[in-house]
C-alpha positions as CSV (number, residue, x, y, z in Angstrom):
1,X,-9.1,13.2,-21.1
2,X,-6.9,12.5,-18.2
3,X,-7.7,13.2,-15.0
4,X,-5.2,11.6,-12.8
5,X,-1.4,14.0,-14.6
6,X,2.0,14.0,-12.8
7,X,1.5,16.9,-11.2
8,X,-1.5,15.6,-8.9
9,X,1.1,12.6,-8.6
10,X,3.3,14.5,-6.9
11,X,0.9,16.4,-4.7
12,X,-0.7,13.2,-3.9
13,X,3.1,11.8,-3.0
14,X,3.8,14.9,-0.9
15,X,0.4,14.8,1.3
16,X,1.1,10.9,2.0
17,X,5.3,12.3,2.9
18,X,6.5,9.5,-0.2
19,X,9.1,10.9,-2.0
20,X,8.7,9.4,-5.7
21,X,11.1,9.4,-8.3
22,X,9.9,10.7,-11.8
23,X,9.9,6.9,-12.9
24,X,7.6,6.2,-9.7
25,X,5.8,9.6,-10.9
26,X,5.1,8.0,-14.4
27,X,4.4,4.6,-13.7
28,X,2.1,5.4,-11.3
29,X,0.0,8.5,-13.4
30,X,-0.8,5.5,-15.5
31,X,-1.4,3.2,-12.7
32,X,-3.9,5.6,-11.4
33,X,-5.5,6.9,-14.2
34,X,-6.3,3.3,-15.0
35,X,-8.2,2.8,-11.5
36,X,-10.2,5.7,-11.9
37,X,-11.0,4.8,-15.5
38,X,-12.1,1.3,-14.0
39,X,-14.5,2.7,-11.2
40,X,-16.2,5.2,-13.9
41,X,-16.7,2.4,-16.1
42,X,-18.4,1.1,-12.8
43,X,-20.2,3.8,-11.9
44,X,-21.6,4.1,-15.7
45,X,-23.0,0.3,-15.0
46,X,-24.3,0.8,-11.7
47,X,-28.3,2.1,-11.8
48,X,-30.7,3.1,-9.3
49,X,-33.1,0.5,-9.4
50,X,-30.7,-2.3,-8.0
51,X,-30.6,-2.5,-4.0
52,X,-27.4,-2.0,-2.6
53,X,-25.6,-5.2,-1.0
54,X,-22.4,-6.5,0.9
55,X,-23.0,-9.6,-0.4
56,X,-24.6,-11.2,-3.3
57,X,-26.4,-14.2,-1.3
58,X,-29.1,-13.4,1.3
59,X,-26.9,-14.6,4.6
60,X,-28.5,-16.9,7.5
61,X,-27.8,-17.6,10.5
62,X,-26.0,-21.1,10.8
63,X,-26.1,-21.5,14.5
64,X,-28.3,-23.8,16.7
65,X,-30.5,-22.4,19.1
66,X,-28.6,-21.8,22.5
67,X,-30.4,-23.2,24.8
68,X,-29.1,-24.6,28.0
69,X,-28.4,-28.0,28.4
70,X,-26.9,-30.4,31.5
71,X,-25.1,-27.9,34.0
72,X,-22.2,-29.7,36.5
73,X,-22.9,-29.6,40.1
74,X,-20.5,-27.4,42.1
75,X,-19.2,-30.5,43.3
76,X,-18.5,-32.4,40.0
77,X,-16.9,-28.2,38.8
78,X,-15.1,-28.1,42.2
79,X,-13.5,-31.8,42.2
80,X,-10.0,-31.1,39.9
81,X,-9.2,-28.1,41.0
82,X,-6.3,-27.4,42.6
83,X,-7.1,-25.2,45.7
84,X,-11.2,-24.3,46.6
85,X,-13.0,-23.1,49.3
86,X,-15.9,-25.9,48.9
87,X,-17.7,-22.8,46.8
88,X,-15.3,-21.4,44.5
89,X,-12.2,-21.7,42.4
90,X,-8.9,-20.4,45.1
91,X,-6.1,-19.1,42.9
92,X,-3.0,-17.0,44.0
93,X,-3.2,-12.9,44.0
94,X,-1.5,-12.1,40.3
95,X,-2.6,-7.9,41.5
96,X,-0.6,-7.6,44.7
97,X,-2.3,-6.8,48.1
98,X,-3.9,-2.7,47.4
99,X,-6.9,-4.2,45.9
């Protein structure tokens, strides 16, 4: 039996504000009814003895360790910049002057 009809359809198209045609209607009872069929079918397959995953293949981490190498001097960070203050980076005010 059924369970997806034209009538839950068009209740369906009315809570999501679509306004189907009775084409759109029957083309998509089938469509529907289809899906649903597919995920039963699914759910008939799935048992409780198998874990649930999001993916098939146990996943590892592919990164190397972070671990700090060489650092710059504030000299050698300092040397192309444009403007400094022999500590830090000077850049123009982008915010105005109420800060």
């Amino acid at each position: 039996m059924s369970e997806i009809t034209p009538d839950l359809v068009r209740h369906l198209g009315v809570l999501a504000r679509i306004q189907l045609s009775e084409d759109e209607v029957t083309s998509l009872t089938g469509e529907l009814d289809a899906i649903v069929s597919s995920i039963a079918q699914v759910s008939e397959v799935a048992t409780s003895d198998v874990a649930a995953t999001s993916h098939p293949i146990p996943l590892v981490n592919v990164f190397r360790e972070d671990v700090p190498g060489d650092m710059l001097t504030l000299e050698q960070t300092l040397q192309n910049a444009p403007d400094s203050d022999g500590s830090r980076f000077r850049v123009t005010a982008i915010l105005g002057e109420e800060q």
